[in-house]
Backbone as CSV, one residue per row, in Angstrom:
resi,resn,N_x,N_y,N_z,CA_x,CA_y,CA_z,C_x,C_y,C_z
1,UNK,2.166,-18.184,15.398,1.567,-16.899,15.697,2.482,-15.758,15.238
2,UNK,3.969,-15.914,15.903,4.774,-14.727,15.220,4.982,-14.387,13.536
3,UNK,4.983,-15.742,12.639,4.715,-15.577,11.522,3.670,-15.028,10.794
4,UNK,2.334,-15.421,11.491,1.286,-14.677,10.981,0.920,-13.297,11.341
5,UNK,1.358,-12.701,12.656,1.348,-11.862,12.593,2.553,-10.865,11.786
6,UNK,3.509,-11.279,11.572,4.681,-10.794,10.748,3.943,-10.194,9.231
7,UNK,3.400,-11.437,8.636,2.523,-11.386,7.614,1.319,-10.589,7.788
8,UNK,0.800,-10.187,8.907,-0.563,-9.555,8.630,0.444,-7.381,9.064
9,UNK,1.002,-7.762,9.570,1.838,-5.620,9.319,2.381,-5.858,7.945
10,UNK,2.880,-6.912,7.507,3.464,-6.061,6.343,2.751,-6.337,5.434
11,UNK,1.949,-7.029,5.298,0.852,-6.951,3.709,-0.286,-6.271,4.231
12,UNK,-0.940,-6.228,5.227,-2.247,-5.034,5.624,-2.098,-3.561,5.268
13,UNK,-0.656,-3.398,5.573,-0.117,-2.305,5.266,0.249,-1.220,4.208
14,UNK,-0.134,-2.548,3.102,-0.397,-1.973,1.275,-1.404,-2.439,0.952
15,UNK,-2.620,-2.575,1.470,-3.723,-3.364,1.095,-4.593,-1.789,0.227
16,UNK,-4.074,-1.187,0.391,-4.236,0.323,-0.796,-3.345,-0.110,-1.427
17,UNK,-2.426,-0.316,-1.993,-2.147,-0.451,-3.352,-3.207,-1.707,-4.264
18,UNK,-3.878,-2.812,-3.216,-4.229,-3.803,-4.093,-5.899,-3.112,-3.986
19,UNK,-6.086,-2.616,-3.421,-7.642,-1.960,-3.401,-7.490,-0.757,-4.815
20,UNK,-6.443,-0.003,-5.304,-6.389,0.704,-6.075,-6.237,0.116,-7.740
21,UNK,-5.724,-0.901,-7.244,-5.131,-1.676,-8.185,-6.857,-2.718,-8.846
22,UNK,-7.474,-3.174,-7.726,-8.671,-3.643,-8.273,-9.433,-2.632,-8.529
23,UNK,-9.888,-1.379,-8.040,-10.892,-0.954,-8.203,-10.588,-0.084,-10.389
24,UNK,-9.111,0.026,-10.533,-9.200,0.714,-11.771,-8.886,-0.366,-12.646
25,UNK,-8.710,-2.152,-11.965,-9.099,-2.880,-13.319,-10.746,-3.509,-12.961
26,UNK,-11.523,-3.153,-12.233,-12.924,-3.348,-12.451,-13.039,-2.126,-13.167
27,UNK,-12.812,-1.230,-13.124,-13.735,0.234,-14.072,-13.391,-0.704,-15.697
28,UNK,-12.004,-0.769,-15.764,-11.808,-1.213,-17.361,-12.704,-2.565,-17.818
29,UNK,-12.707,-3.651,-16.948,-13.567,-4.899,-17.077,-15.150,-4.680,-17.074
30,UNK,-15.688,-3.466,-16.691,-16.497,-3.100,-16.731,-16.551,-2.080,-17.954
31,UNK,-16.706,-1.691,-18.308,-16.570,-0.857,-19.677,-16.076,-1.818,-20.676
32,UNK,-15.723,-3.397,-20.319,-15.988,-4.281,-21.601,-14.360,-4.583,-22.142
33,UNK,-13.337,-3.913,-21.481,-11.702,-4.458,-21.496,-11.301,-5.061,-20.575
34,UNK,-11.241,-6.764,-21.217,-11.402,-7.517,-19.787,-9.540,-8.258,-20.571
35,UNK,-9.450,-8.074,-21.367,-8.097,-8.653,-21.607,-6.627,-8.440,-20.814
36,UNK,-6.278,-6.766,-20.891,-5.366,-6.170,-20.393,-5.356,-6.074,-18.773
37,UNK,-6.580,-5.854,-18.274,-6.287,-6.256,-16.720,-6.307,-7.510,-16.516
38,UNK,-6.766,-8.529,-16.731,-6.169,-10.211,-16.701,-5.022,-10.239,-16.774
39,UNK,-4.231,-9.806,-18.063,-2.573,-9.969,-18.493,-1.575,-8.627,-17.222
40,UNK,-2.455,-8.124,-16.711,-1.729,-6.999,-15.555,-1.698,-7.856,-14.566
41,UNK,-2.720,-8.392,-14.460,-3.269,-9.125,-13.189,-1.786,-10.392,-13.088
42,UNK,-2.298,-11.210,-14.394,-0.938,-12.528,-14.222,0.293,-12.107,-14.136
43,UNK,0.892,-10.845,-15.020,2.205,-9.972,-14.950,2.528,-10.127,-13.200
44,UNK,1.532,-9.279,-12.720,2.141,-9.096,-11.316,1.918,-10.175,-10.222
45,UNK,1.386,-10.987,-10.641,0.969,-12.667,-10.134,2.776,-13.257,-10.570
46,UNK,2.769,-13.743,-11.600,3.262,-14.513,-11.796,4.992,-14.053,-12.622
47,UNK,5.005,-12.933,-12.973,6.532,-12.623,-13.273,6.960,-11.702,-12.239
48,UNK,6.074,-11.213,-11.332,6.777,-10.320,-9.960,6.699,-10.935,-8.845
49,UNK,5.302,-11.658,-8.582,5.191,-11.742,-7.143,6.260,-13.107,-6.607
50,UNK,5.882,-13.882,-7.623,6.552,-15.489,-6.996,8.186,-15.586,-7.461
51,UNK,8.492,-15.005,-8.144,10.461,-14.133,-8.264,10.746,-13.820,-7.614
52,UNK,9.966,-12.726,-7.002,10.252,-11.487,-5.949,10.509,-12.569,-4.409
53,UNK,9.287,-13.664,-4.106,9.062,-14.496,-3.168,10.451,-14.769,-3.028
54,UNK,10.947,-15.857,-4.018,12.152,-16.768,-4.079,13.477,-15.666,-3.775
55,UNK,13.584,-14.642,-4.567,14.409,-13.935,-4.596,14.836,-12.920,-3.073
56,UNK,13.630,-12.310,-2.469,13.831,-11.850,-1.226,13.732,-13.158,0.160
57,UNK,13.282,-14.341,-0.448,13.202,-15.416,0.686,14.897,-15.626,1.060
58,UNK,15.185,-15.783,-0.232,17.526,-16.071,0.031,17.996,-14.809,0.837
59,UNK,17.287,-13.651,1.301,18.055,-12.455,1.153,17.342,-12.131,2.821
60,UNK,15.721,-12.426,3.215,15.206,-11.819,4.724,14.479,-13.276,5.203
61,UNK,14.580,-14.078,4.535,13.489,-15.326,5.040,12.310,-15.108,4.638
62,UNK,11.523,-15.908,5.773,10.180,-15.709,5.432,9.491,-14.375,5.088
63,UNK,10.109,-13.191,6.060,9.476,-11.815,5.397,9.796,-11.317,4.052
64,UNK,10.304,-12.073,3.740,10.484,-11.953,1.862,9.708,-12.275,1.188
65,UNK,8.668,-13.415,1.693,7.673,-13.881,0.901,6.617,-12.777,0.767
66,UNK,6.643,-12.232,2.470,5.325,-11.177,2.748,5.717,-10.120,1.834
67,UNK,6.846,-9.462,1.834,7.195,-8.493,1.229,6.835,-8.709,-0.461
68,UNK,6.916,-9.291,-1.068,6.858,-10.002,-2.557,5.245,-9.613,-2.942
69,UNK,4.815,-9.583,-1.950,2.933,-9.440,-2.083,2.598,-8.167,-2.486
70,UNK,3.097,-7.284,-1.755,3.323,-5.564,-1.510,3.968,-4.987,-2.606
71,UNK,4.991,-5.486,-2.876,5.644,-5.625,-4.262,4.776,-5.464,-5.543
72,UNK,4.464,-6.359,-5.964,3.645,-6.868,-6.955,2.328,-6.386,-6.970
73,UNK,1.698,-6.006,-6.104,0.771,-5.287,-5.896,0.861,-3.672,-6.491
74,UNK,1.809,-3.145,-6.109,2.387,-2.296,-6.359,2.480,-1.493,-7.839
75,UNK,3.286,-2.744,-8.088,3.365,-2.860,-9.934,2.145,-2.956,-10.982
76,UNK,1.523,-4.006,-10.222,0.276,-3.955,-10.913,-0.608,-2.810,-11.030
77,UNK,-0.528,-2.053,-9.213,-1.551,-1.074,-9.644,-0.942,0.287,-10.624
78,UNK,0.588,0.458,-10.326,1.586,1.125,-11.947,0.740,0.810,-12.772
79,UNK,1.008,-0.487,-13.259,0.649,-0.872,-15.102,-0.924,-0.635,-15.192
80,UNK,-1.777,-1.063,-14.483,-3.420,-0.649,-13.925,-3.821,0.963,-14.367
81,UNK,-3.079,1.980,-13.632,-3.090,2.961,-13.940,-2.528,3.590,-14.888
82,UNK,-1.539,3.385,-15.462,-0.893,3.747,-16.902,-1.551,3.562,-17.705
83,UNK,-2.474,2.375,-17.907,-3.206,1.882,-18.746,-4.343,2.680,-19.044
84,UNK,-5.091,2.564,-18.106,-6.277,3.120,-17.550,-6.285,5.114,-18.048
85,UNK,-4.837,5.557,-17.781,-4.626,6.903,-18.240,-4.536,6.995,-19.929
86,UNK,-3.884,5.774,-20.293,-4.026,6.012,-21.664,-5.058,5.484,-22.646
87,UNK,-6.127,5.545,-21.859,-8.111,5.192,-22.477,-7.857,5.061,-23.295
88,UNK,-7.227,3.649,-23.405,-7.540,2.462,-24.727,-8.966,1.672,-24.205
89,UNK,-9.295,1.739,-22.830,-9.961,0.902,-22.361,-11.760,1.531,-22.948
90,UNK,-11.049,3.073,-23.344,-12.849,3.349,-23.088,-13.285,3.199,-24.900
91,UNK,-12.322,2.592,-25.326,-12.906,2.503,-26.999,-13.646,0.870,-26.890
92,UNK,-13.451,0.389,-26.012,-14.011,-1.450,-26.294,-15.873,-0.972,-25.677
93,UNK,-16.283,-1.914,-27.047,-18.063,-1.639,-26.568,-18.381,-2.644,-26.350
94,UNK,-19.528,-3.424,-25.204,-19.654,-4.364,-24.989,-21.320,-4.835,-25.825
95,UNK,-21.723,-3.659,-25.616,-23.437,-3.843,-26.320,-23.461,-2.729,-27.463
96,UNK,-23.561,-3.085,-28.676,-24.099,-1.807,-29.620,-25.273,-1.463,-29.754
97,UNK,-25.441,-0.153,-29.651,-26.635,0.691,-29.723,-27.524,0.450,-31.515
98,UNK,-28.878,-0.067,-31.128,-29.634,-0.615,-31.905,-29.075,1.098,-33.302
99,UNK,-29.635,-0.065,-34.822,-29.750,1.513,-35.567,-31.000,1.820,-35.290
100,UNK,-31.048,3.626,-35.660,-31.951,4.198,-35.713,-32.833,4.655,-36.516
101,UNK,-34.074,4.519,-36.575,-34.952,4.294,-37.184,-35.000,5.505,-38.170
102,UNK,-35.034,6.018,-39.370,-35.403,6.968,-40.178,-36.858,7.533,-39.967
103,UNK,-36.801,8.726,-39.798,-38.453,9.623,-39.688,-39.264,8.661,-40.655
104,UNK,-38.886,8.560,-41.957,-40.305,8.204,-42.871,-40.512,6.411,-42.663
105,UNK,-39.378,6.012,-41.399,-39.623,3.981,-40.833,-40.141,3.982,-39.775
106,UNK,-40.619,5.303,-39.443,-41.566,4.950,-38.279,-42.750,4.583,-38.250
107,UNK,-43.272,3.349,-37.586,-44.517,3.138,-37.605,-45.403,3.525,-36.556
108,UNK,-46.515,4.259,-36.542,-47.664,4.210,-35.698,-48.827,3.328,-35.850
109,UNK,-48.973,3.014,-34.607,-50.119,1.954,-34.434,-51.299,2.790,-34.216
């Protein structure tokens, strides 16, 4: 019980950074740039969060693991938003707009 509650103050407690962090890589995955928030996504998965785990576990214990979450979260929603500011995301098209028909290719029925 004391562990889980340990774990639920200190990661509830940045659950805005990971709500900020998803909601501006759904805008980009939605507008059809689904690459760069995946590779944000694993960045802060897998070269921050589970380092950070091991690394603050030697240093507070178990609240190192919790802390590592908050962390990485963090970062991600950084790189999320940096990204997102520098609208590379809004040049990817997912559907192209049919061509348009010339006045004298129009047909009436």
């Amino acid at each position: 019980m004391n562990i889980g509650a340990e774990y639920l103050v200190i990661v509830s407690s940045f659950y805005i950074f990971f709500s900020t962090m998803f909601v501006i890589g759904g805008v980009m995955r939605g507008a059809g740039d689904t690459l760069i928030p995946m590779l944000i996504t694993l960045f802060a998965l897998w070269i921050i969060r589970i380092p950070a785990a091991w690394i603050l576990s030697r240093y507070m214990g178990i609240d190192g693991i919790w802390w590592s979450i908050p962390i990485a979260w963090f970062i991600g929603m950084a790189f999320s938003y940096a990204y997102y500011l520098k609208g590379n995301w809004k040049k990817k098209v997912v559907v192209r707009k049919p061509p348009q028909l010339q006045a004298e290719e129009v047909i009436v029925d």
